[in-house]
N, C-alpha and C positions, 0 to 999 in steps of 0.2 A: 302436583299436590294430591295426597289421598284422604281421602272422606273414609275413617273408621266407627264404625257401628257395634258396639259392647260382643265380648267374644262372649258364646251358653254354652254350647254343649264340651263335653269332655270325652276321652277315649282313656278305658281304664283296663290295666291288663294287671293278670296275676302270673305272671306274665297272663293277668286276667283282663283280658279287650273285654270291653261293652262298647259304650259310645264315646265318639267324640267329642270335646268339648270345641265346637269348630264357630267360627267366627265368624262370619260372612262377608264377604270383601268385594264393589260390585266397581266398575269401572264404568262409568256415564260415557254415553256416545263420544261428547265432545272433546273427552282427552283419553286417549290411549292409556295414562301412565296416573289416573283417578280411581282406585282397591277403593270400597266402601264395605266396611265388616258390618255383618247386620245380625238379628238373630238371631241365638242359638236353636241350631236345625234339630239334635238328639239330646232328649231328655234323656239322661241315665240318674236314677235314684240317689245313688252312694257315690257319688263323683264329685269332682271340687267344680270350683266354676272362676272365670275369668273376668278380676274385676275391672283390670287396665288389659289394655285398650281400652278408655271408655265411648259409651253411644255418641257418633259425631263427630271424634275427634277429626282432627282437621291436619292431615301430616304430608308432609314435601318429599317426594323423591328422596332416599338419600338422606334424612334425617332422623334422628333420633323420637323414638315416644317410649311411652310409661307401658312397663311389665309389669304386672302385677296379678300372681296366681295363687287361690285358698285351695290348697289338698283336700282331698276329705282323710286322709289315711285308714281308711276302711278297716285296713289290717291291722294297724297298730302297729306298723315298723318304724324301727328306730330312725330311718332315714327314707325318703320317698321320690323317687325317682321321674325325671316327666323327661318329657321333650317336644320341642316347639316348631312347629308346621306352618307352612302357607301352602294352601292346595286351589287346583280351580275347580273344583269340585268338593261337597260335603264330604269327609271318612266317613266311612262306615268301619263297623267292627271287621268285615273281611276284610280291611285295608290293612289290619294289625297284623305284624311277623309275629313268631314266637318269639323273637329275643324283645315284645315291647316297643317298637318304633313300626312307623308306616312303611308301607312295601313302595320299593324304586315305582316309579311312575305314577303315584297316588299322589304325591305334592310337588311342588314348584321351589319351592325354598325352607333348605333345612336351618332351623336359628340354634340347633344344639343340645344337649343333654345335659342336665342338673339334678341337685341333691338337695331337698327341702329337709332340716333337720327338725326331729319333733319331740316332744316331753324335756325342751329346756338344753337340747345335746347341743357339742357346739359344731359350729358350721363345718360343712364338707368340700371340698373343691371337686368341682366347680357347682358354684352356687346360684341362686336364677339371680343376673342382674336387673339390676334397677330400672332399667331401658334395653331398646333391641332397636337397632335399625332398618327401616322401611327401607328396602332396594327399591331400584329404578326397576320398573316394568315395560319397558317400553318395547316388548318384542310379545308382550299381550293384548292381544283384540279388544278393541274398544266394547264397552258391556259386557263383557267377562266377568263373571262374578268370581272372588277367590275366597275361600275359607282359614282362616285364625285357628290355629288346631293346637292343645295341649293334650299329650298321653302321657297318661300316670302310670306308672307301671309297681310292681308289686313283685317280690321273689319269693312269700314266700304268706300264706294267710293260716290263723288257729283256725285250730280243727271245727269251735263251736260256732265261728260267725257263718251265717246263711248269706252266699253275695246273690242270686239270681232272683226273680222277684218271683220265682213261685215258693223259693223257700228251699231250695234242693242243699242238701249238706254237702259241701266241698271238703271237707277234710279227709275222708280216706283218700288214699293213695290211687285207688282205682277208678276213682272216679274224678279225678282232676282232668279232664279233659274233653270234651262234648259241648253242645248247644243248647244255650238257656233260650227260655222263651225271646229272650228282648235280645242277647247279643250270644257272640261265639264267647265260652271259657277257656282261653288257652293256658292250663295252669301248672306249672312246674313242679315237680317235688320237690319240698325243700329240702335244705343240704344246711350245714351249720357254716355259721359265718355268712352268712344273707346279709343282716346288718350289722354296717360297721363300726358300733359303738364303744368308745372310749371307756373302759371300767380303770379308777383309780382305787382300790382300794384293797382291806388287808381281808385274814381270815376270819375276822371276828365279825364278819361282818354277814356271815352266811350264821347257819345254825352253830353254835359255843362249840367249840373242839372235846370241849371236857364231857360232853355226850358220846364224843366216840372214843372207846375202849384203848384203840391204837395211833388217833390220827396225829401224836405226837414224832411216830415213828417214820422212818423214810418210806420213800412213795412207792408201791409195790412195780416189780417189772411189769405188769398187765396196763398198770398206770402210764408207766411211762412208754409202755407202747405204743398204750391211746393217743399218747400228748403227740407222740412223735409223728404217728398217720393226718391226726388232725390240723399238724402244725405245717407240713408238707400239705396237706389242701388247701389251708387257707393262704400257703407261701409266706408265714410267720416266722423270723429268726427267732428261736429261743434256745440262747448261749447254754443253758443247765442240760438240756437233751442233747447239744450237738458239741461239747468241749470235752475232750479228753478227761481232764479235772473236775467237769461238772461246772468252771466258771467260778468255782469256789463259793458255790448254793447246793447248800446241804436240806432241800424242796422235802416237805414231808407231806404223808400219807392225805392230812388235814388241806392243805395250799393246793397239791395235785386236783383232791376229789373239787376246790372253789373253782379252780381253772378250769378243769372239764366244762363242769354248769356254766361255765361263763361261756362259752365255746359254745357248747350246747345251747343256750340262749342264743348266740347271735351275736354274745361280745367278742369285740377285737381290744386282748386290754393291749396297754401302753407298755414299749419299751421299761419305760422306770420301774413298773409296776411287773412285768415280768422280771427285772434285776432284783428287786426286791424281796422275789421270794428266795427263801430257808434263809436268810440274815438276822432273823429276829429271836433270840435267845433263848424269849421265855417258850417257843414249839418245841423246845430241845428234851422238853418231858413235861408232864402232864400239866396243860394251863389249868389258872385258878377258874373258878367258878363265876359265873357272869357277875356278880357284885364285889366282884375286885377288878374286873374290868377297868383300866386306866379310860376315862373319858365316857365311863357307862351312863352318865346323868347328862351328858352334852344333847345336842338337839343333834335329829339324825341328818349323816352326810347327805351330799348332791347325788352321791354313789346310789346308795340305799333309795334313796326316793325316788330317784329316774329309777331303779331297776323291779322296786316293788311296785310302781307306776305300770310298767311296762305287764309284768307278770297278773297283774289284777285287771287291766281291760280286756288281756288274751283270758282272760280266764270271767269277765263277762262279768265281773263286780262292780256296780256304778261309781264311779269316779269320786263324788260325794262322798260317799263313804270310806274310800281308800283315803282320799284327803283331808279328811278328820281324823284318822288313825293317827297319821303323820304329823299333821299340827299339835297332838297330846304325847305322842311318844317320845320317848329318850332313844341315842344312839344303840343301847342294850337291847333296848324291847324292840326298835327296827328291826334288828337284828335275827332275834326269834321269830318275828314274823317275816320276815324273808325266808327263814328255813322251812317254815309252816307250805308257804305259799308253794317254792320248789317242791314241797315235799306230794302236795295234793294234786300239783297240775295237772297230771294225768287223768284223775279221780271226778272231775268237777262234772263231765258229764251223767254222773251220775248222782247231781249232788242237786235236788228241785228247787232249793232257794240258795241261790248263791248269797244273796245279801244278810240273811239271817247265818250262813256257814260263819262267811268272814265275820261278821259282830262276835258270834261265838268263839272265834280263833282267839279276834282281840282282847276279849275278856280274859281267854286263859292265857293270854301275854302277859299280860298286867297281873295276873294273879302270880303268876310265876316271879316274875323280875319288877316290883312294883316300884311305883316313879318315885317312891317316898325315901325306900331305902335309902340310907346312909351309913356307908362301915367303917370303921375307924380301922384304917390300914395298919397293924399290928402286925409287926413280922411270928408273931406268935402265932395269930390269930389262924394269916394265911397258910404258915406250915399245916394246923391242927386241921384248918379245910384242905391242904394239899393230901397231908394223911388219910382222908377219909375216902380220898377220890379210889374207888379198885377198878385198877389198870386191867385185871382179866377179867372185868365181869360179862358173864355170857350174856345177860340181859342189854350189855353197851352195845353199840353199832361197833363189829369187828372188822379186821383186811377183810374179810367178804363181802362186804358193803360196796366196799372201793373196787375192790376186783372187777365186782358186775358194774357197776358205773362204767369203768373202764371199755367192761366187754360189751355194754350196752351200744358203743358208741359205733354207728354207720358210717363209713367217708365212703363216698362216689370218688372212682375213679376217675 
């Protein structure tokens, strides 16, 4: 029988280690085969903590007990990675590889590696089960103390969040690697496609196509270069780049530059949703204007609010506020500000009050595409606004936009 005592501390890697979150597991003289977890040895600040195992528990050789791990997702990835330890000794952060798991000899039993999904996405395999089973120890020395260990690991953290407790900036590239006062930083440059999230959705859901001059038109070759380099690194089928025919998707300028962003983001969209694109008619020349938008007064998708969710914490906007946006806006005005949001990310650390920027975006959302609006769909109407739209105006976003998008994009060999 084992005596478990609440697992504290945690090991957090970017592939960033700090501490472990280590359990303390002690084995009483009188049974060999008696782990008592006790606890938590390393406090790390920004780390999750281990609520099952709880203090006490009481578990048999061999039997089943309660998992149960809160991430901190420090970074704000769409999926959060851990893995689960018994050591006879506390981890330390030098116990952590670079790939995020403990080094051979550091632990006694490995329970596995999992995927905590965050901002509402849906589950990943493999998932942390509900229980884990306590092996037989009986080839460990009576009063042996073992540690409970979970490491979070991380591929990939924004540029503005400070992880080490004096505050050091980890977002340049050059500095991703060195010793913070409390633990080692082992931190990876990121690569696109870190996480794996599910994007279901169409074009309109980025900034209104009818802003860019061309993005009715097909996808430029720079475009589909990107797609092609990126899509061999993430090892993504996508039929339109690799079928003689194109698949019979006629992908335009507009669909190309939302795929990039999503790529670029971190999304992995979906099968359907790569088939999906160039099927849809109305790309085929210049879309209406966001108040002819079919479904512009709906409440916005699951898409839109996981992804501006996502784009507003990496960007340091209080959650409050992002989540108010969202409860008052329609699918249209989401929309705008999702392209708002893309558009500034770069920009933010130069921006003193994040909170005061975003109010300000949202007001000129709502000024722009107001929630009141109602158009009476007039095939008349929408010709006279399709007429007005000028397809070469220099002041629209041109193929140069998309070009450099394209040629912005980095794949690691």
């Amino acid at each position: 029988m084992y005596s478990l005592v609440a697992a504290a501390s945690v090991i957090c890697t970017l592939v960033l280690a700090a501490a472990p979150s280590a359990t303390a597991v002690s084995l009483p003289r009188a049974a060999a085969s008696l782990p008592i977890l006790a606890k938590r040895q390393i406090v790390a600040p920004s780390h999750g903590f281990t609520a099952e195992p709880a203090n006490s528990s009481i578990i048999e050789g061999g039997a089943d007990f309660d998992f149960l791990y809160y991430n901190s997702n420090y970074c704000h990835s769409g999926y959060s990675q851990i893995s689960v330890y018994l050591s006879t000794s506390a981890p330390t952060d030098g116990d952590v590889t670079n790939e995020g798991g403990l080094a051979d000899g550091s632990y006694v039993v490995d329970f596995g590696t999992y995927l905590i999904a965050n901002f509402g996405l849906p589950p990943m395999q493999p998932t942390p089960p509900p229980t884990l089973a306590m092996p037989t120890l009986d080839d460990i020395v009576s009063g042996t103390t073992l540690f409970f260990s979970v490491v979070e690991t991380y591929n990939v953290c924004p540029g503005h969040i400070e992880f080490d407790e004096e505050g050091k900036d980890w977002g340049s590239p050059e500095d991703r690697k060195g010793t913070g006062s409390q633990s080692s930083l082992l931190l990876s440059p990121p690569t696109i496609c870190e996480s794996p999230i599910q994007h279901k959705m169409q074009v309109e859901f980025m900034r209104p196509p009818e802003e860019w001059a061309t993005g009715w038109e097909p996808m430029t070759p720079a475009q589909r270069e990107g797609l092609i380099s990126m899509a061999i690194y993430c090892a993504m089928d996508v039929p339109f780049l690799f079928n003689a025919n194109q698949n019979g998707q006629n992908v335009t300028k507009a669909e190309a530059s939302a795929l990039i962003g999503m790529l670029q983001d971190g999304g992995r969209p979906s099968t359907e949703y790569l088939n999906s694109l160039g099927r849809d008619a109305f790309l085929f020349g210049p879309p209406p204007p966001p108040q002819y938008w079919h479904g512009r007064h709906g409440e916005p998708t699951g898409e839109q609010r996981a992804w501006i969710t996502q784009l507003g914490t990496r960007m340091g906007i209080p959650m409050d506020l992002v989540q108010g946006a969202l409860a008052n806006f329609t699918c249209g005005q989401a929309s705008l500000l999702l392209g708002r949001l893309r558009e500034a990310g770069g920009q933010m650390r130069n921006v003193a009050d994040p909170s005061a920027w975003f109010e300000n975006e949202v007001r000129e959302v709502e000024d722009e595409l107001p929630r009141s609006i109602e158009v009476e769909e007039d095939p008349s109407e929408l010709e006279e606004a399709m007429a007005d739209i000028d397809i070469d105006s220099e002041a629209d976003t041109d193929e140069a936009d998309f070009v450099e998008v394209a040629a912005d994009v980095e794949v690691e060999g």
